[in-house]
C-alpha positions in Angstrom: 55.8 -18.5 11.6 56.1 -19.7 15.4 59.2 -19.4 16.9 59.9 -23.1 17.3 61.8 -24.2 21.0 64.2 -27.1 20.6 65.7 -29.1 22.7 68.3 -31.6 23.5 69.1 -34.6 25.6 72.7 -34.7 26.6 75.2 -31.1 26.9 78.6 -32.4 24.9 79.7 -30.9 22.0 77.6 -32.2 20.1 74.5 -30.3 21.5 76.5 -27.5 21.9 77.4 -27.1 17.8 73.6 -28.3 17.2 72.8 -25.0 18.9 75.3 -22.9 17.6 73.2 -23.7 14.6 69.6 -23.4 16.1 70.3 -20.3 17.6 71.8 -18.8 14.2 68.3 -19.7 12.7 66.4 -17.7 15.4 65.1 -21.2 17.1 65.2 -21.2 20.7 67.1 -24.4 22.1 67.4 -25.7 25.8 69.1 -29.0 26.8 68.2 -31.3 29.6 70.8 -33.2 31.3 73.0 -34.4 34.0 75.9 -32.6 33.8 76.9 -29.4 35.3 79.4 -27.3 33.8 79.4 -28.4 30.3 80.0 -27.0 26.6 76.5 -26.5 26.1 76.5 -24.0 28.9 79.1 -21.8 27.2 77.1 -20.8 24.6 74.5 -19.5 27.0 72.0 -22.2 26.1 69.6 -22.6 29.3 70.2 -25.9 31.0 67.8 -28.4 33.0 69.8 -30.3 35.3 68.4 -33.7 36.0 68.7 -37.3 35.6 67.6 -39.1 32.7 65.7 -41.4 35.0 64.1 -38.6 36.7 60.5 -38.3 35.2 59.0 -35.9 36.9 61.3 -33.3 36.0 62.0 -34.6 32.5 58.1 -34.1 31.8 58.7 -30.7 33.1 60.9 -30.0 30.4 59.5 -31.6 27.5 56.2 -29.6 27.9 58.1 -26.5 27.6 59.5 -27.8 24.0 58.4 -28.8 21.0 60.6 -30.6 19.0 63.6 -33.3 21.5 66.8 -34.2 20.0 69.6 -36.5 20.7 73.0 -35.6 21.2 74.2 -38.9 22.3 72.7 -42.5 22.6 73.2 -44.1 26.0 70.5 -42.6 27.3 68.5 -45.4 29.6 65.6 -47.4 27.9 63.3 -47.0 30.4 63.5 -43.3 29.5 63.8 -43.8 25.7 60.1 -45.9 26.5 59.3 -43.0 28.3 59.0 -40.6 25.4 58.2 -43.0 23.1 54.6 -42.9 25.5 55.1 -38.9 26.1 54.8 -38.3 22.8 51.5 -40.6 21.9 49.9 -38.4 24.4 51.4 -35.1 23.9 52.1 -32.7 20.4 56.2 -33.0 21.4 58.2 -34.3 18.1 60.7 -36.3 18.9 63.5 -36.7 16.6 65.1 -39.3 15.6 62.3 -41.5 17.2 63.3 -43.5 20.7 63.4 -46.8 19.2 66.9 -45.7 17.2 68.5 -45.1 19.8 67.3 -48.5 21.4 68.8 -50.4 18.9 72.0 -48.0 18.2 73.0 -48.6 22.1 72.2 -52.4 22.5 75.3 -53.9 19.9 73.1 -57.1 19.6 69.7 -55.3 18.7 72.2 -53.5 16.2 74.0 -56.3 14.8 70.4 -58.3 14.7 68.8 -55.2 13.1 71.0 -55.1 10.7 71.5 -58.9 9.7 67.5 -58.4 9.2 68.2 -55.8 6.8 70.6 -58.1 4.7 73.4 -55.7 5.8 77.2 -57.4 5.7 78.3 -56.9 9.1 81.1 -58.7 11.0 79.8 -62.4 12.3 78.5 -61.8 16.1 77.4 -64.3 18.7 75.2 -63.4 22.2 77.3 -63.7 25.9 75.3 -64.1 28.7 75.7 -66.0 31.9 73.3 -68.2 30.3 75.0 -68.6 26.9 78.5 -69.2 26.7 79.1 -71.1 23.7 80.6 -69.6 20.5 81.6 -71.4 17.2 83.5 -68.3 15.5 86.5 -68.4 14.4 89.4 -67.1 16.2 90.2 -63.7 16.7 87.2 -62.0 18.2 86.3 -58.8 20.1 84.3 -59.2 22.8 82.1 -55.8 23.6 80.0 -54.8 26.2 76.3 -55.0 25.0 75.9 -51.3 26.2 77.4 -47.8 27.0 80.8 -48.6 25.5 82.3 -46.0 23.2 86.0 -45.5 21.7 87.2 -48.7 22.4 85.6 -48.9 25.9 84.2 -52.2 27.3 86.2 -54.1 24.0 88.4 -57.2 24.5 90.2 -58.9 22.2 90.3 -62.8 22.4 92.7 -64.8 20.3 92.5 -68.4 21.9 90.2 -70.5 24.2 92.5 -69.7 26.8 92.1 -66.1 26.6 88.2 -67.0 26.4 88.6 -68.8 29.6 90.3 -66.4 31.3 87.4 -63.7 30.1 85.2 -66.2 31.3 86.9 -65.8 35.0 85.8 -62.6 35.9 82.9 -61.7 33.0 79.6 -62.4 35.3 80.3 -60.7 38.6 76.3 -60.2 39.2 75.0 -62.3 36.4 73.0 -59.8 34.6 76.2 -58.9 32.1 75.5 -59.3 28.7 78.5 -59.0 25.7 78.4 -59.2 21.9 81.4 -61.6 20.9 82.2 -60.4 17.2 84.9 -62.0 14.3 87.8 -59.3 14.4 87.7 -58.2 10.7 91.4 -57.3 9.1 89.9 -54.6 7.2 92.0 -52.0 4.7 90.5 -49.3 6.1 87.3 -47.4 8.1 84.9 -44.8 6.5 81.6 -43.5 7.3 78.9 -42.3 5.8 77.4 -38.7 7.5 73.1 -38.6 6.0 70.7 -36.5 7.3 66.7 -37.6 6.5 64.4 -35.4 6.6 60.5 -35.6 7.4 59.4 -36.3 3.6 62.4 -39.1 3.6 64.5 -37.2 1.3 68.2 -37.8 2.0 71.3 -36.1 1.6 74.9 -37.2 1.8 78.4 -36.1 1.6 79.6 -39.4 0.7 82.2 -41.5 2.7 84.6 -40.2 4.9 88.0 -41.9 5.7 88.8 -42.6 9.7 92.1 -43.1 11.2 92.1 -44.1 14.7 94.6 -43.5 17.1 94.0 -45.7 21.0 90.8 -46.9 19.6 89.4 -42.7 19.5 88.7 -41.2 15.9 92.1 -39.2 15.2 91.6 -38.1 11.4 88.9 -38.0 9.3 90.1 -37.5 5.4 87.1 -36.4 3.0 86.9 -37.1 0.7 87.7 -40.9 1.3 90.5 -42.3 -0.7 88.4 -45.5 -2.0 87.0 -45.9 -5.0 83.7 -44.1 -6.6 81.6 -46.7 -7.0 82.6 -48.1 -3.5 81.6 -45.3 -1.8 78.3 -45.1 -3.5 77.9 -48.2 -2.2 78.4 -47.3 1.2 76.0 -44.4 0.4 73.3 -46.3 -0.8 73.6 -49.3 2.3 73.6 -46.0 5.0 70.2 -44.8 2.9 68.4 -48.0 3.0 69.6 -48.4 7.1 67.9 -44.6 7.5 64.6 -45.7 5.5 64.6 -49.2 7.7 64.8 -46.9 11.3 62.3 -44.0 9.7 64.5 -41.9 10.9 64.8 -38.2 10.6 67.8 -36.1 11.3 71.6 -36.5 10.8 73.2 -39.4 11.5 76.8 -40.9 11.2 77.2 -44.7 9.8 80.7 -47.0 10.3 81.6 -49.0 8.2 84.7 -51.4 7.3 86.6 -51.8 4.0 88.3 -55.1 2.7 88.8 -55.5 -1.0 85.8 -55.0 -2.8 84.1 -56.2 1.0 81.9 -53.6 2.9 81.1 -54.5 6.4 78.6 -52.0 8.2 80.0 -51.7 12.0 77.6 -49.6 13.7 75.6 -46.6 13.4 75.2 -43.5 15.9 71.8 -41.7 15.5 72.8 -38.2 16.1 75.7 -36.0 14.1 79.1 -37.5 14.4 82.4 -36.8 15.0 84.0 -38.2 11.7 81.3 -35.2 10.2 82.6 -32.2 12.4 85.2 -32.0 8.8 81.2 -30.4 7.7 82.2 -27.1 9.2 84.7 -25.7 7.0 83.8 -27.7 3.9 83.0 -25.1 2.3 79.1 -26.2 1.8 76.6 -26.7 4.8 77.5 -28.3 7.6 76.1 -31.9 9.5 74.8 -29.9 12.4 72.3 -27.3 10.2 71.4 -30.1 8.3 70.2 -31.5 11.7 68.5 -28.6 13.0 66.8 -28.7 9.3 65.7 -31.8 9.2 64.1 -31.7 12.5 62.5 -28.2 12.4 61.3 -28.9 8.9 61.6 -25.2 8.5 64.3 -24.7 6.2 65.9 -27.2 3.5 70.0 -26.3 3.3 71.7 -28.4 0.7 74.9 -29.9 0.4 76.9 -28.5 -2.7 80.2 -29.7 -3.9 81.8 -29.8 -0.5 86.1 -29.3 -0.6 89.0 -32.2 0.6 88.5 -31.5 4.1 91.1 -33.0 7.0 89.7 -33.2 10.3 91.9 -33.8 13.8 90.4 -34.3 17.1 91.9 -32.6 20.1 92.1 -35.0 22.9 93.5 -34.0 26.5 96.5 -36.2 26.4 99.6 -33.5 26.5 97.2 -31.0 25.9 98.7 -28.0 26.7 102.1 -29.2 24.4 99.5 -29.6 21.7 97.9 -26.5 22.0 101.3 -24.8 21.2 101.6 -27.1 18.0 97.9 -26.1 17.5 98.7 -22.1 17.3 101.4 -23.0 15.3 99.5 -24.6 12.8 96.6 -21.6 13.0 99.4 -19.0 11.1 98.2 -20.8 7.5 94.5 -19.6 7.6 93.5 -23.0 6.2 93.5 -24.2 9.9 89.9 -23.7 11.6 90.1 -24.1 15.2 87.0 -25.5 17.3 87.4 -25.7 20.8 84.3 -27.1 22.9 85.2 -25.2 26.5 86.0 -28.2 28.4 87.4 -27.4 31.4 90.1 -30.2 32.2 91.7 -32.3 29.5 91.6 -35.6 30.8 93.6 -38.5 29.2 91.4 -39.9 26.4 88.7 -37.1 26.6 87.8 -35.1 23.3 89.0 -31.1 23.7 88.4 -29.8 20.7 88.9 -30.4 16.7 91.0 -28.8 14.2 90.0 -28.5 10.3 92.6 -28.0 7.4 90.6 -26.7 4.9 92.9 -29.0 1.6 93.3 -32.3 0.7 95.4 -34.6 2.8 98.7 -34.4 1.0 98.8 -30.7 1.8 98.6 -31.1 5.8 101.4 -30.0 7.8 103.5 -33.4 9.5 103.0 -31.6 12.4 99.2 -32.6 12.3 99.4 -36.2 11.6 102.0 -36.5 14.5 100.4 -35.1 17.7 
């Protein structure tokens, strides 16, 4: 069998576990990206430097390859069109395909995507300079269209005044666009980690509870703690999404819980961080189940995966935490996974820590710093 070379868009974490995998399967993986000095690099995996809207050196790459991947979304659409045209003309596989990442990173192509779907989703309404009328109920968020993440580019408006005062400083060139969306005062967040592979076969570990802590995933608690036939709900609205997008690969969908209610929030069409819980479940993880689905060489399957906590580590007090963190590491149902950033900035994402037990066993000392 040929020796298949991989590679990835983007040199976070995320690429950096998807090669971890790769590499233990005897694929060959590169990235392409931006970034100098990032966790990709760590692991030794050779690194293009370039930007996204950089063409010339981007079709460079890709003809050394023959399989892409994503490991993030806001990558720019003049690019995504790119290799949507590369690939007509080429034998690259591209995986997911460009357009999901279109609509994942425009929040009113999602929103619209979805509504065409039949999805339940939070009631939305188009901002633009053009556009500034909205008949929703008070209180709304009010998102950037694009390139927000963990609360980034989010407002929350609870009066006309507020509006107005939004309003005052919202179109500084005119070419801003927002999503204004009904604040739902849900019961709780989960997500649904699939991966779907080339023949559309789908696998799922079911839904995954999120706590979130300054708007940035803090735990994740799998098994969620919602009922059965709730979560197979959630399951089966995440499948249907993945069929509507032909999409192949893992990816992680949000959703909100109210009652009996499920609202789908958004999607990200790549592994996710409410799935890195996946590496010390005791079954296989999100990230081989990527690498699987894209390769098409080997089929992995998910088999009655263990309660599973997960805790990111961000950089706020991040050297205190780290000595909380070693503390933890003397019960050996801590796993450690640290992504070699090199300065732990307020707000940025350091590592994770996996407590291999069900919620009501974690130490306080996790669910505090």
């Amino acid at each position: 069998m040929k020796k298949l070379k991989v590679g990835v868009l983007g040199s976070g974490q995320l690429g950096q576990m998807m090669a971890e995998e790769a590499l233990h399967h005897g694929i060959d993986f590169f990235c392409y990206s931006p970034d100098a000095h990032s966790p990709i690099e760590k692991i030794g995996v050779p690194v293009t430097k370039g930007a996204f809207s950089d063409l010339a050196n981007l079709s460079d790459f890709l003809r050394g390859i023959d399989i892409l991947t994503f490991e993030f979304e806001n990558i720019p659409k003049a690019t995504l069109d790119f290799l949507t045209s590369f690939q007509s003309k080429s034998n690259i596989k591209i995986y997911p395909n460009p357009q999901a990442l279109v609509i994942a990173q425009d929040r009113y192509l999602e929103k619209s995507h979805l509504k065409k779907l039949g999805l339940k989703t939070p009631n939305f309404a188009l901002l633009n300079k053009t556009n500034q009328v909205c008949n929703l109920p008070f209180p709304w968020i009010i998102k950037t269209l694009r390139f927000g993440y963990d609360g980034k580019g989010q407002t929350k408006i609870n009066s006309m005044e507020d509006f107005r005062m939004f309003l005052e400083s919202a179109f500084k060139s005119g070419d801003e666009e927002y999503l204004i969306e009904e604040k739902i005062n849900f019961d709780l967040e989960v997500s649904v980690i699939l991966t779907r592979f080339i023949d559309g076969k789908v696998q799922s570990f079911g839904t995954i509870e999120n706590i979130h802590k300054n708007h940035i995933l803090d735990l994740s608690i799998f098994p969620a703690r919602i009922d059965g036939a709730l979560s197979d709900q959630t399951v089966k609205i995440a499948e249907a999404l993945a069929e509507s997008l032909g999409y192949v690969g893992t990816m992680g969908v949000e959703f909100f819980i109210k009652g009996t209610e499920i609202y789908l929030n958004e999607f990200a069409p790549r592994p996710h961080n409410s799935g890195h819980f996946s590496q010390d479940c005791g079954s296989v993880s999100q990230f081989k189940l990527h690498i699987a689905a894209i390769t098409d060489q080997f089929r992995p399957t998910i088999q009655h995966p263990k309660p599973t906590v997960m805790k990111n580590i961000i950089g706020d007090k991040y050297q205190e935490n780290m000595t909380i963190i070693f503390e933890l590491l003397r019960d050996d149902r801590y796993v450690l996974h640290l992504y070699g950033k090199e300065e732990g900035r307020v707000g940025r994402k350091m590592g994770h820590l996996n407590f291999r037990g069900p919620i009501e066993e974690v130490s306080p000392m996790l669910i505090t710093f």
